[in-house]
N, CA, C and O atoms as a Tinker XYZ file with bonds, in Angstrom:
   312  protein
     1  N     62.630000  136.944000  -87.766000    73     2
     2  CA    62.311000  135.529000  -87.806000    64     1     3
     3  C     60.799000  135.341000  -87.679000    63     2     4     5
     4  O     60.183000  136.058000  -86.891000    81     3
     5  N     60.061000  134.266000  -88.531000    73     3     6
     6  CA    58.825000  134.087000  -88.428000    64     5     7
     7  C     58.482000  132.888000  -87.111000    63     6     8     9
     8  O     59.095000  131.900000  -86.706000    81     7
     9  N     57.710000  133.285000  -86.875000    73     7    10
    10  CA    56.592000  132.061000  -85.831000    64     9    11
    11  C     56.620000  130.705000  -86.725000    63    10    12    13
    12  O     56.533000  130.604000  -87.948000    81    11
    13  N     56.779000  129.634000  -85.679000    73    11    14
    14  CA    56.640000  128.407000  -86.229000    64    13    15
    15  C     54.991000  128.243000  -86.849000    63    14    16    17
    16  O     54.434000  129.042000  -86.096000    81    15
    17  N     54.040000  127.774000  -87.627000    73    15    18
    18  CA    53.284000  127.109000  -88.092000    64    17    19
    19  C     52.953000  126.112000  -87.184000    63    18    20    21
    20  O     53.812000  125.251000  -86.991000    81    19
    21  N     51.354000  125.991000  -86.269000    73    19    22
    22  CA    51.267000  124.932000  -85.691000    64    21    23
    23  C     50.897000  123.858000  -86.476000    63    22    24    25
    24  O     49.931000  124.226000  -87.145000    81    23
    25  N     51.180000  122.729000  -86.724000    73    23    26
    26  CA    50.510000  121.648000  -87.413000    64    25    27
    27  C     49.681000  120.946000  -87.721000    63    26    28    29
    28  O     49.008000  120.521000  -88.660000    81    27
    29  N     49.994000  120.872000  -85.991000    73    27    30
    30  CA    48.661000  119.662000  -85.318000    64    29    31
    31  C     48.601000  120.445000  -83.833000    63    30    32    33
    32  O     49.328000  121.273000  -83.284000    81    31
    33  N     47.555000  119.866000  -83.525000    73    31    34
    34  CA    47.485000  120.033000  -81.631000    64    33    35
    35  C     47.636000  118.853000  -80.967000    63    34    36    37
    36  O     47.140000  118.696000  -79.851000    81    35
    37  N     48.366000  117.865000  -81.612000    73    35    38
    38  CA    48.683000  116.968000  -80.917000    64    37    39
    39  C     49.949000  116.130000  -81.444000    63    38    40    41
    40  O     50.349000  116.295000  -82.597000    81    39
    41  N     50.562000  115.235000  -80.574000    73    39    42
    42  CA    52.097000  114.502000  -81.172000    64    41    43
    43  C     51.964000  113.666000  -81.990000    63    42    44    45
    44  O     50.884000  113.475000  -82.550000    81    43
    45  N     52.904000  113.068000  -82.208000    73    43    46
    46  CA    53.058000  112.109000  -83.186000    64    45    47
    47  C     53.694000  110.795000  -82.759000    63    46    48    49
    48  O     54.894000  110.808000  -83.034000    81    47
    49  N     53.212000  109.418000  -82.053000    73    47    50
    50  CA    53.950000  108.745000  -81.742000    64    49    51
    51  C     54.828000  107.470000  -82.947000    63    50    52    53
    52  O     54.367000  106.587000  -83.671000    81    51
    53  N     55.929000  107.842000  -82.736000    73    51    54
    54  CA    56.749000  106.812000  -83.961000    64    53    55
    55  C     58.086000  106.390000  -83.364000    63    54    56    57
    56  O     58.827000  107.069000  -82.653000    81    55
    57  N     58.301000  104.791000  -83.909000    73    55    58
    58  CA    59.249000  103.799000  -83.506000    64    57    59
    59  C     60.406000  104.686000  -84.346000    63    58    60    61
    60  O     59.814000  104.918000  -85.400000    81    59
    61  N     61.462000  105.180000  -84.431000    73    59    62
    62  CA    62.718000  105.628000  -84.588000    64    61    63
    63  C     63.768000  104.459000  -84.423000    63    62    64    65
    64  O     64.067000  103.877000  -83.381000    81    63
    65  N     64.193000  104.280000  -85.532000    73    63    66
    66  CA    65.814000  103.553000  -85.400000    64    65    67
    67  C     66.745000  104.665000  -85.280000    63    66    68    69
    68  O     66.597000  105.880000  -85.410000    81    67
    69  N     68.203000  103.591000  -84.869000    73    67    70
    70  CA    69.205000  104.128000  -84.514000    64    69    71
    71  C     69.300000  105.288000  -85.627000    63    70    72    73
    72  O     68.750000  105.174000  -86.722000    81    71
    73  N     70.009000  106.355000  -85.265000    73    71    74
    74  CA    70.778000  107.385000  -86.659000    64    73    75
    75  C     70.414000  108.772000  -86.852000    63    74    76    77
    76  O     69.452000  108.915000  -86.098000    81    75
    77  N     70.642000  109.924000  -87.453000    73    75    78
    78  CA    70.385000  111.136000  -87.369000    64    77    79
    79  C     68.616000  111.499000  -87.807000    63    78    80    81
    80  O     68.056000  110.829000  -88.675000    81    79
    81  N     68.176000  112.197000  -87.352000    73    79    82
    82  CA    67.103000  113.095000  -88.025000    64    81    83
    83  C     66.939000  114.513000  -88.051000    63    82    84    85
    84  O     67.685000  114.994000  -87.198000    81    83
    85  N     66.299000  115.387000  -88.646000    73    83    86
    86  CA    65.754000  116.817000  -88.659000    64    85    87
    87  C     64.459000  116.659000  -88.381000    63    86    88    89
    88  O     63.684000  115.963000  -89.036000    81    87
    89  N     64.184000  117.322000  -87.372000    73    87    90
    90  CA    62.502000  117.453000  -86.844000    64    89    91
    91  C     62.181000  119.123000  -87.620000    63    90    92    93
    92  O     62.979000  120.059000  -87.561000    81    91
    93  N     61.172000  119.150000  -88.140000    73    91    94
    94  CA    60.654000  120.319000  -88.809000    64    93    95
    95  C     60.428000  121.452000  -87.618000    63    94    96    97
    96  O     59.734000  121.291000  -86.613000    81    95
    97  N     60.780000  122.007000  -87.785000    73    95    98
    98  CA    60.811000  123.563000  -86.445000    64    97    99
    99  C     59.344000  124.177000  -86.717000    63    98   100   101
   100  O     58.318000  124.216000  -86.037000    81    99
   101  N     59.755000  124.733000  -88.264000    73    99   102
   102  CA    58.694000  125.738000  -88.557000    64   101   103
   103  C     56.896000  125.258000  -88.812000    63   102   104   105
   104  O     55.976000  126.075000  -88.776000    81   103
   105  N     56.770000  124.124000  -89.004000    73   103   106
   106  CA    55.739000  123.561000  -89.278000    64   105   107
   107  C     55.234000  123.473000  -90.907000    63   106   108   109
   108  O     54.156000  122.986000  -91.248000    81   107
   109  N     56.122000  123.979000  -91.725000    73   107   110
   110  CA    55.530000  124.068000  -93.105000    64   109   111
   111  C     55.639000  122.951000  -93.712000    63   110   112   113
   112  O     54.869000  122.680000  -94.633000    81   111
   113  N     56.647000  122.067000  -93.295000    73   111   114
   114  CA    57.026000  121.091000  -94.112000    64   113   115
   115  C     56.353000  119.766000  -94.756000    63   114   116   117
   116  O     56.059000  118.944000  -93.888000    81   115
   117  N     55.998000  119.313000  -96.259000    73   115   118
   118  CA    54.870000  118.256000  -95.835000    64   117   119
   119  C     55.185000  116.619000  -95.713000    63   118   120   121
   120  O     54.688000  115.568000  -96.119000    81   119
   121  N     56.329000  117.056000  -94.894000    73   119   122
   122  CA    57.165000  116.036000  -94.776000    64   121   123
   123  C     57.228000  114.897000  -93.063000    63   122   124   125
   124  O     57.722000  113.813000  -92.753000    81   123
   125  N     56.091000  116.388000  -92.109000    73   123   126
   126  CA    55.837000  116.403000  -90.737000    64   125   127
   127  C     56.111000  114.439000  -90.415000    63   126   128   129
   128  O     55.940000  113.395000  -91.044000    81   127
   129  N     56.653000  114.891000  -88.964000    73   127   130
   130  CA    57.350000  115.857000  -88.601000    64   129   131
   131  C     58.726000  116.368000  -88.786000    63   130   132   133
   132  O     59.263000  117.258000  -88.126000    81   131
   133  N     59.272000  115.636000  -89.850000    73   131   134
   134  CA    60.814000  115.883000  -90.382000    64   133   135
   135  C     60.670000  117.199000  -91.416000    63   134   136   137
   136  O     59.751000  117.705000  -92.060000    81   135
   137  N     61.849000  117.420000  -91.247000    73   135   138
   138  CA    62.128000  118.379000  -92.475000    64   137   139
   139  C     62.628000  118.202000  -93.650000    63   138   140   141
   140  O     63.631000  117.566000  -93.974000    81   139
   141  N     61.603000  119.020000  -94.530000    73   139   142
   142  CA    61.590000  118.887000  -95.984000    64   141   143
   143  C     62.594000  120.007000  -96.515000    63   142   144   145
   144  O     62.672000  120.040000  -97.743000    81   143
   145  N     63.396000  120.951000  -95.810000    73   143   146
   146  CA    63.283000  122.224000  -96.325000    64   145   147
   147  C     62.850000  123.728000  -97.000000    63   146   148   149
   148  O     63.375000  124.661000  -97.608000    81   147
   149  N     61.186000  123.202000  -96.332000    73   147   150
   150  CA    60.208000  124.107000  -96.318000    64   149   151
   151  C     60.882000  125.362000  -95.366000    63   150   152   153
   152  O     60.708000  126.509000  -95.776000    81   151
   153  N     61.462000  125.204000  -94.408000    73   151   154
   154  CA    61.578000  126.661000  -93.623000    64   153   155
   155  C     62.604000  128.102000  -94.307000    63   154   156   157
   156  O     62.788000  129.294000  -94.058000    81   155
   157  N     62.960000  127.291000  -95.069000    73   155   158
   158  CA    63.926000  128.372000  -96.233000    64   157   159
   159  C     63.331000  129.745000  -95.766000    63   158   160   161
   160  O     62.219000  129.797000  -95.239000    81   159
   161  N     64.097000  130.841000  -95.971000    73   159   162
   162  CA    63.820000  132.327000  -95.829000    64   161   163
   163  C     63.031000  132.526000  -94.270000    63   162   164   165
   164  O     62.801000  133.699000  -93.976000    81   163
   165  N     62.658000  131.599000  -93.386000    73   163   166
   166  CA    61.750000  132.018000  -92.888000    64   165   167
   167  C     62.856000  132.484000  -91.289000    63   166   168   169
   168  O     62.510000  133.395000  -90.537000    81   167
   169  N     63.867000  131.828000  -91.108000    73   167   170
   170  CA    64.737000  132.413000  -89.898000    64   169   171
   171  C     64.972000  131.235000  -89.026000    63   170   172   173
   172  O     65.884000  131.122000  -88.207000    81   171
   173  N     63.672000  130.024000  -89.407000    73   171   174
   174  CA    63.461000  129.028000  -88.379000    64   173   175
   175  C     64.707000  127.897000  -89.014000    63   174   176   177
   176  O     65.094000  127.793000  -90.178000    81   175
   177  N     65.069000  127.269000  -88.015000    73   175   178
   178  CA    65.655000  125.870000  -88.547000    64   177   179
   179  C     65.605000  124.664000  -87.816000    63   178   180   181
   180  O     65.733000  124.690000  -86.592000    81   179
   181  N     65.459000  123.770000  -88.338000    73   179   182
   182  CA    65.001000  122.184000  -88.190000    64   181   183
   183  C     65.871000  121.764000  -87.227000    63   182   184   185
   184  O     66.942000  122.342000  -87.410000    81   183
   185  N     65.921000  120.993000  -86.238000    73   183   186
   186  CA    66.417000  120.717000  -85.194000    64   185   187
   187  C     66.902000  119.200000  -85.399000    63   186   188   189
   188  O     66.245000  118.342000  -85.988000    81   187
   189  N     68.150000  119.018000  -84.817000    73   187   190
   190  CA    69.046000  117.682000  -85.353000    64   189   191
   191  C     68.854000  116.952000  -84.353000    63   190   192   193
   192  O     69.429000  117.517000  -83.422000    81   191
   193  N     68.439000  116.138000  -84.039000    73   191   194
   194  CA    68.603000  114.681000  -82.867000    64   193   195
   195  C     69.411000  113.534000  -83.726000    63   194   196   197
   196  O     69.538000  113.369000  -84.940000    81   195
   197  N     69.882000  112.844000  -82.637000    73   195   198
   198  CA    69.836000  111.420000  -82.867000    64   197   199
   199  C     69.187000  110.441000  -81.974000    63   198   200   201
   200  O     68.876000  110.704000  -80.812000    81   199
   201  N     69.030000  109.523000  -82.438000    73   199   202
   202  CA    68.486000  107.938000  -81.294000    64   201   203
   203  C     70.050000  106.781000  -81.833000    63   202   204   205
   204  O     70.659000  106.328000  -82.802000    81   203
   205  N     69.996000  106.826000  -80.269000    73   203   206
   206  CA    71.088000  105.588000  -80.172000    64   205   207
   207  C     70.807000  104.437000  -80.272000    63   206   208   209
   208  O     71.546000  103.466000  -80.437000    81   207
   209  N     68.777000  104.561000  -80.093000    73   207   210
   210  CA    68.431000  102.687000  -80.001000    64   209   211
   211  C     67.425000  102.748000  -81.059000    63   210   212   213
   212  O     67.276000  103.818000  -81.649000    81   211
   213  N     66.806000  101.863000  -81.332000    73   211   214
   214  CA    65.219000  101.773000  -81.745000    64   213   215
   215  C     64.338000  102.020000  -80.568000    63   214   216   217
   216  O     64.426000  101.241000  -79.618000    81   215
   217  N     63.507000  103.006000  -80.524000    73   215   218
   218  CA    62.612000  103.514000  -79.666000    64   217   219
   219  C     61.602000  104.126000  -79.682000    63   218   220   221
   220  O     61.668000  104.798000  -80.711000    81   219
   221  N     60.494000  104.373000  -79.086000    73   219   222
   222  CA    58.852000  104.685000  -79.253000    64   221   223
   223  C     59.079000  106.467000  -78.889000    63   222   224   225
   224  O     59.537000  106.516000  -77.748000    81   223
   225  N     58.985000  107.293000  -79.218000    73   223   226
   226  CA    58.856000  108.882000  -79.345000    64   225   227
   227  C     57.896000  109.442000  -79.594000    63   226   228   229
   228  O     57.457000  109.309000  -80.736000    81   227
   229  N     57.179000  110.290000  -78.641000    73   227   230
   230  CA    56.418000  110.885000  -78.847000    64   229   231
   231  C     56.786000  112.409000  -79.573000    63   230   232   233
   232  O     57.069000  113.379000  -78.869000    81   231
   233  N     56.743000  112.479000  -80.998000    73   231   234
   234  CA    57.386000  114.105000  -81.313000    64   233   235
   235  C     56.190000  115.135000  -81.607000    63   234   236   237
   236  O     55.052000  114.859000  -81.988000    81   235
   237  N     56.626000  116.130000  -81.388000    73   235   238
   238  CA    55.465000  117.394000  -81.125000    64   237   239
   239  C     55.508000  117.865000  -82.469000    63   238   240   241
   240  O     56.387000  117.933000  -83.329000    81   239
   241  N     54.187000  118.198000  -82.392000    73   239   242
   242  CA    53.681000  118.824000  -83.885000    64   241   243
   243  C     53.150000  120.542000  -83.864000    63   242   244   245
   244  O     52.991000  121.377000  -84.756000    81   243
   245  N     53.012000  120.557000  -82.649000    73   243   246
   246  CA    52.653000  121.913000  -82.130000    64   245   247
   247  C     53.511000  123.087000  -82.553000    63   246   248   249
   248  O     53.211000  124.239000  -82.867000    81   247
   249  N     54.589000  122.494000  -82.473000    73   247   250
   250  CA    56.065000  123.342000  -82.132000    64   249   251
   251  C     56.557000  124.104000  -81.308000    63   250   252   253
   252  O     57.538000  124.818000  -81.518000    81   251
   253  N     55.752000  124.014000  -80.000000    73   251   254
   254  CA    56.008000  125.255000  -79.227000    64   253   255
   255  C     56.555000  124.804000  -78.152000    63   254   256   257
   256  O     56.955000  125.529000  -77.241000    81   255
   257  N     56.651000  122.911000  -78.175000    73   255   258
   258  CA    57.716000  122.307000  -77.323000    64   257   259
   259  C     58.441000  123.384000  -76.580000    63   258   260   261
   260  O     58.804000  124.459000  -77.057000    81   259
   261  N     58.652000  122.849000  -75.026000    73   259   262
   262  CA    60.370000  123.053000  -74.322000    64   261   263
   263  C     60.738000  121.900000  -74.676000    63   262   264   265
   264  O     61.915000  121.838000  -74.321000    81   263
   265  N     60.487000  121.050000  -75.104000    73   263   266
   266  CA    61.598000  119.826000  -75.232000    64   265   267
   267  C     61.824000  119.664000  -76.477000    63   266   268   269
   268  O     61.716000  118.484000  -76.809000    81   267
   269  N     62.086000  120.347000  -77.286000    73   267   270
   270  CA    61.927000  119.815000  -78.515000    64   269   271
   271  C     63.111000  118.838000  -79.014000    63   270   272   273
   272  O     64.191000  118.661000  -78.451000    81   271
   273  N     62.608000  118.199000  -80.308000    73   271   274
   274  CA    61.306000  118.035000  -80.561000    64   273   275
   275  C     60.547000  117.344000  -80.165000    63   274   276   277
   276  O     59.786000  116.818000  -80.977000    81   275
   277  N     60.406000  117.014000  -78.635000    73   275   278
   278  CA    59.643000  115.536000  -78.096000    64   277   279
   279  C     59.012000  116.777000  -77.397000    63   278   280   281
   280  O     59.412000  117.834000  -76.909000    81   279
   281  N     57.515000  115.958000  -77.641000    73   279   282
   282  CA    56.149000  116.267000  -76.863000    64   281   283
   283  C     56.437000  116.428000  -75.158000    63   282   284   285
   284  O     56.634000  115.459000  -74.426000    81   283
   285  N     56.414000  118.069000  -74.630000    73   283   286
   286  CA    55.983000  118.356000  -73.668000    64   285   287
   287  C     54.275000  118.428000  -73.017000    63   286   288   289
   288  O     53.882000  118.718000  -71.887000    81   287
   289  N     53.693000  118.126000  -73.965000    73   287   290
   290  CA    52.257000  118.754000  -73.475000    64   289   291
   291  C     52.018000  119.961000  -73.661000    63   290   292   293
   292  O     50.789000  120.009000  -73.599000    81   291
   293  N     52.463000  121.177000  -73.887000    73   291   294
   294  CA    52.195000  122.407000  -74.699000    64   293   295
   295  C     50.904000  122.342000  -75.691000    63   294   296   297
   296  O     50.003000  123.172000  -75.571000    81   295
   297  N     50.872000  121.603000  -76.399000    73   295   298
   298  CA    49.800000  121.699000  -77.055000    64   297   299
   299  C     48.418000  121.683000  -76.451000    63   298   300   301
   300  O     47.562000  122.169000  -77.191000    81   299
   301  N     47.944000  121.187000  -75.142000    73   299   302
   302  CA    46.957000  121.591000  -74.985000    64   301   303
   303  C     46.599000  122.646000  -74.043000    63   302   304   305
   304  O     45.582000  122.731000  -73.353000    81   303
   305  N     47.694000  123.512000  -74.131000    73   303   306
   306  CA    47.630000  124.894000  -73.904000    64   305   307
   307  C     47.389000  126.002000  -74.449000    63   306   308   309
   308  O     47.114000  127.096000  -73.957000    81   307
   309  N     47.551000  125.530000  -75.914000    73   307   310
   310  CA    47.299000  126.444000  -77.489000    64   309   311
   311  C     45.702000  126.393000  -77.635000    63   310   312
   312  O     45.154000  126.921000  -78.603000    81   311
């Protein structure tokens, strides 16, 4: 399995409605931070949430989250 791709060194804050998403794992995708299906062949795979409400999220671009995909602060450890 390959290493995620860091993106950014920092999150991404966005209002989310209710309903499913894929957060991009590997970082290739140029779809950030969702997945495009850029991680093909690579071992990594996109991580499924849902939101039950409309709500403010901070999601990590780093990828090296423990919370993924919501911003732990990791990134300014890289």
């Amino acid at each position: 399995m390959e290493k995620p791709i860091i993106f950014d060194k920092k999150p991404v804050m966005m209002t989310l409605e209710p309903g499913s998403y894929y957060w991009c794992a590997c970082g290739r995708s140029s779809n950030q931070p969702f997945c495009d299906g850029s991680h093909r062949g690579t071992g990594i795979t996109p991580v499924q949430f849902k939101m039950e409400e409309k709500k403010d999220v901070w999601l990590c671009l780093c990828k090296n989250s423990s919370n993924k995909p919501f911003c732990d602060g990791t990134h300014r450890t890289l």
